[in-house]
C-alpha positions in Angstrom: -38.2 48.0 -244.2 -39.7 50.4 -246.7 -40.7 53.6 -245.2 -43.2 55.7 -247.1 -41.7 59.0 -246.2 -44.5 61.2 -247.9 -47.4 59.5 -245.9 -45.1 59.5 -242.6 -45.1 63.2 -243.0 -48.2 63.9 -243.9 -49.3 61.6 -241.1 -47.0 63.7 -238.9 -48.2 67.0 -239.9 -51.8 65.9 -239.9 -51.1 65.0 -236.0 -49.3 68.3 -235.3 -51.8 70.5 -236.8 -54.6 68.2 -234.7 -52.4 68.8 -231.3 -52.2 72.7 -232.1 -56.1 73.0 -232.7 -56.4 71.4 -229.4 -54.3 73.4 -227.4 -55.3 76.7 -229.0 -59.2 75.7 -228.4 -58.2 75.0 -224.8 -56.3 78.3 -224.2 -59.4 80.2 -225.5 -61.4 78.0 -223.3 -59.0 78.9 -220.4 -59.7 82.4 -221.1 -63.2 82.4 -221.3 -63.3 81.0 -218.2 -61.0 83.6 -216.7 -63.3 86.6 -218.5 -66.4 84.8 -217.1 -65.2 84.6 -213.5 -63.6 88.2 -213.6 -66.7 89.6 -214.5 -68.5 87.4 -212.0 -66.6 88.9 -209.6 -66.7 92.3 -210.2 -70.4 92.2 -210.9 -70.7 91.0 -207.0 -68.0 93.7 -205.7 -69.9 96.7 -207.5 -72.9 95.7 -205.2 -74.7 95.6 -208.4 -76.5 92.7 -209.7 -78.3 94.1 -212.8 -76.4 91.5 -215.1 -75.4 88.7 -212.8 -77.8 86.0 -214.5 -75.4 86.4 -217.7 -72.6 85.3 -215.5 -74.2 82.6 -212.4 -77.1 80.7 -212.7 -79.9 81.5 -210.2 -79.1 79.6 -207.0 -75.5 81.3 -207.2 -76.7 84.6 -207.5 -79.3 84.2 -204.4 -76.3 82.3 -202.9 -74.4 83.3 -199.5 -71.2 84.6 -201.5 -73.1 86.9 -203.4 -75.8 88.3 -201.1 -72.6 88.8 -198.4 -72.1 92.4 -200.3 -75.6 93.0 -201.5 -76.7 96.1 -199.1 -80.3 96.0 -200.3 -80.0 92.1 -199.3 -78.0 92.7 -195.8 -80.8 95.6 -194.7 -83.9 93.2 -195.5 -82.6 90.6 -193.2 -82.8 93.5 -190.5 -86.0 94.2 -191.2 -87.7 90.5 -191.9 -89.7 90.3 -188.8 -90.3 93.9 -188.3 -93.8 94.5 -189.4 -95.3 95.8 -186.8 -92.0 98.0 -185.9 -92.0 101.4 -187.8 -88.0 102.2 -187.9 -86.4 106.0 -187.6 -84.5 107.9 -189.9 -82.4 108.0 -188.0 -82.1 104.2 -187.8 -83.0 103.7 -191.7 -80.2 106.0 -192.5 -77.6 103.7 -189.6 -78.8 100.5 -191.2 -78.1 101.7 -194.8 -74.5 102.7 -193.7 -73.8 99.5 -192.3 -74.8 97.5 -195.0 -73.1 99.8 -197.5 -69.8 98.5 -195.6 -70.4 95.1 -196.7 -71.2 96.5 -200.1 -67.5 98.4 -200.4 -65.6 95.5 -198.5 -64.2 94.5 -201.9 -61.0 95.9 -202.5 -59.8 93.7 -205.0 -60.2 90.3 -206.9 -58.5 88.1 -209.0 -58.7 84.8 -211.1 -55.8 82.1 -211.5 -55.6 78.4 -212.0 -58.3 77.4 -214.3 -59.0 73.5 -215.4 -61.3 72.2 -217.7 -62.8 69.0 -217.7 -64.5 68.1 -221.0 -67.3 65.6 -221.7 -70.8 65.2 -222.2 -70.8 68.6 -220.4 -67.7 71.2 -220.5 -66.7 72.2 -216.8 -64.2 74.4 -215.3 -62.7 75.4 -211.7 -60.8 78.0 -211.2 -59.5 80.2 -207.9 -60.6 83.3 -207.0 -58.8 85.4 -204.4 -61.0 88.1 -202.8 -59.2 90.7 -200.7 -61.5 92.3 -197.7 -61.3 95.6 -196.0 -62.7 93.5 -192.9 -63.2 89.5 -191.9 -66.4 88.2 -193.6 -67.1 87.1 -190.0 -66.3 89.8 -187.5 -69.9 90.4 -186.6 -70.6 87.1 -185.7 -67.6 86.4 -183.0 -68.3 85.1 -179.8 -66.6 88.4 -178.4 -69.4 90.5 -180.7 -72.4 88.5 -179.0 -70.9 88.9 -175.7 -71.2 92.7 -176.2 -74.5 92.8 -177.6 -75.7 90.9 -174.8 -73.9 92.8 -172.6 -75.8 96.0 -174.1 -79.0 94.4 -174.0 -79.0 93.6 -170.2 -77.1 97.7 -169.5 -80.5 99.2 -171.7 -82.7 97.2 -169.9 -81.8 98.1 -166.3 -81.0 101.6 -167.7 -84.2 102.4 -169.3 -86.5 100.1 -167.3 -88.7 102.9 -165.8 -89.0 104.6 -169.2 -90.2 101.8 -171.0 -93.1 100.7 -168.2 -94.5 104.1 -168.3 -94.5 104.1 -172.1 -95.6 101.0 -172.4 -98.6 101.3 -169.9 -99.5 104.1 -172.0 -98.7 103.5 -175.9 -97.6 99.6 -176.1 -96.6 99.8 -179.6 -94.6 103.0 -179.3 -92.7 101.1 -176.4 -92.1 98.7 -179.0 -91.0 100.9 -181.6 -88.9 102.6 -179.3 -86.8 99.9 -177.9 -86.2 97.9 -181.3 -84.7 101.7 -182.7 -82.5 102.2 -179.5 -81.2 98.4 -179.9 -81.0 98.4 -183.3 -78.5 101.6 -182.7 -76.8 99.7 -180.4 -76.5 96.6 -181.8 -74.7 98.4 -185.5 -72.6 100.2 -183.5 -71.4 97.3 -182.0 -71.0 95.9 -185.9 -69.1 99.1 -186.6 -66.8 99.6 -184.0 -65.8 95.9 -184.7 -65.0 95.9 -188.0 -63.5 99.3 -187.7 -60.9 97.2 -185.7 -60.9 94.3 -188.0 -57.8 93.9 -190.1 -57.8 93.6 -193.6 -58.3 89.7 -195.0 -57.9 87.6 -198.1 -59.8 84.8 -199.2 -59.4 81.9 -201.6 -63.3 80.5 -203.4 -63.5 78.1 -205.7 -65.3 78.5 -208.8 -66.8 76.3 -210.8 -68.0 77.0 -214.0 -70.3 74.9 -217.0 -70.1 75.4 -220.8 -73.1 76.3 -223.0 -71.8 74.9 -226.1 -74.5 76.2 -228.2 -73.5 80.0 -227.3 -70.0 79.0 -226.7 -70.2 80.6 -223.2 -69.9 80.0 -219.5 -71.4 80.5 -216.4 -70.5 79.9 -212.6 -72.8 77.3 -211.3 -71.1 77.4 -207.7 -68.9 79.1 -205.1 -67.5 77.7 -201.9 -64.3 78.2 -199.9 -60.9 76.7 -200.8 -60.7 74.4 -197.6 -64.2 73.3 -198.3 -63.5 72.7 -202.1 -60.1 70.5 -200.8 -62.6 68.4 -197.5 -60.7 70.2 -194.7 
């Protein structure tokens, strides 16, 4: 059998170089991914969304993960139904140092395990572990309702007298004033909680489209590991 040795190797070499474009075009992609994400990231610890839209398309950025540790987000959700309520300083300045817990509650972040399916359109997952100074959760615990309720019924039997006689008087002052003395309440509640909380670390899921005509990427959804894997 005659073997053409000069076309075998060129064949082979041909096939090699093919291989090592490959793989070098997918390690940049890899990193891309992991620069895209890392930013991502750091763009929703800093509390900070001036540039986010570079980095997550539009339903991510208004998304649960992101608006978890956006203060100006967490103290409008407070003060949704409030128009008729005028709030305290003293309240306004509680509020904004609650919420600014959520907006610190960061401590660090990292990116790992990136995969890239390509096609008609270029995806990517990848795993992002978010350490917490506090549990994402800890202000919606059974044992945290129990307590506000708890508070609720104590400031009602406590103050009872106080609000009639304001009320028959001023109705909307009575109003002001109880929502500002729960509202006190209730954060301090929030704080004292999460002052106990330990800290926590969580594993999201990434996932991440290709815009081939700018050669960049940008996260196109968040959710938790377990969700990510159906448990």
């Amino acid at each position: 059998m005659n073997i053409n040795i000069k076309k075998l190797t060129g064949l082979t070499m041909a096939a090699l170089i093919s291989i090592s474009s490959l793989t070098g075009c997918t390690s940049q992609d890899k990193q891309s991914v992991n620069d895209c994400a890392t930013t991502f990231l750091a763009i929703v610890a800093s509390d900070s969304e001036e540039d986010i839209s570079k980095y997550a398309t539009s339903e991510v950025a208004a998304g649960d993960f992101v608006q978890l540790f956006d203060a100006e987000y967490l103290s409008g959700k407070f003060i949704s139904d409030t128009e008729n309520i005028e709030l305290t300083e003293e309240s306004k300045n509680k509020l904004d140092e609650f919420c600014g817990l959520f907006s610190d509650m960061i401590q660090d972040y990292s990116v790992s395990n990136v995969e890239i399916t390509k096609g008609e359109t270029t995806t990517a997952t990848c795993t992002a572990t978010v350490k917490t100074s506090f549990a994402v959760d800890v202000i919606s615990s059974d044992k945290v309702s129990a307590e506000i309720e708890k508070a609720k019924d104590s400031y009602a039997t406590d103050h009872a007298e106080e609000i009639q006689t304001l009320s028959d008087e001023d109705a909307a002052a009575a109003n002001n004033k109880v929502y500002n003395d729960m509202l006190m309440l209730i954060l301090q509640i929030y704080e004292d909680e999460i002052a106990n909380s330990q800290e926590m670390t969580y594993a999201m899921v990434l996932t991440l489209e290709k815009n081939t005509e700018t050669d960049s990427w940008i996260v196109t959804n968040v959710e938790s590991y377990d969700d990510s894997n159906g448990n």
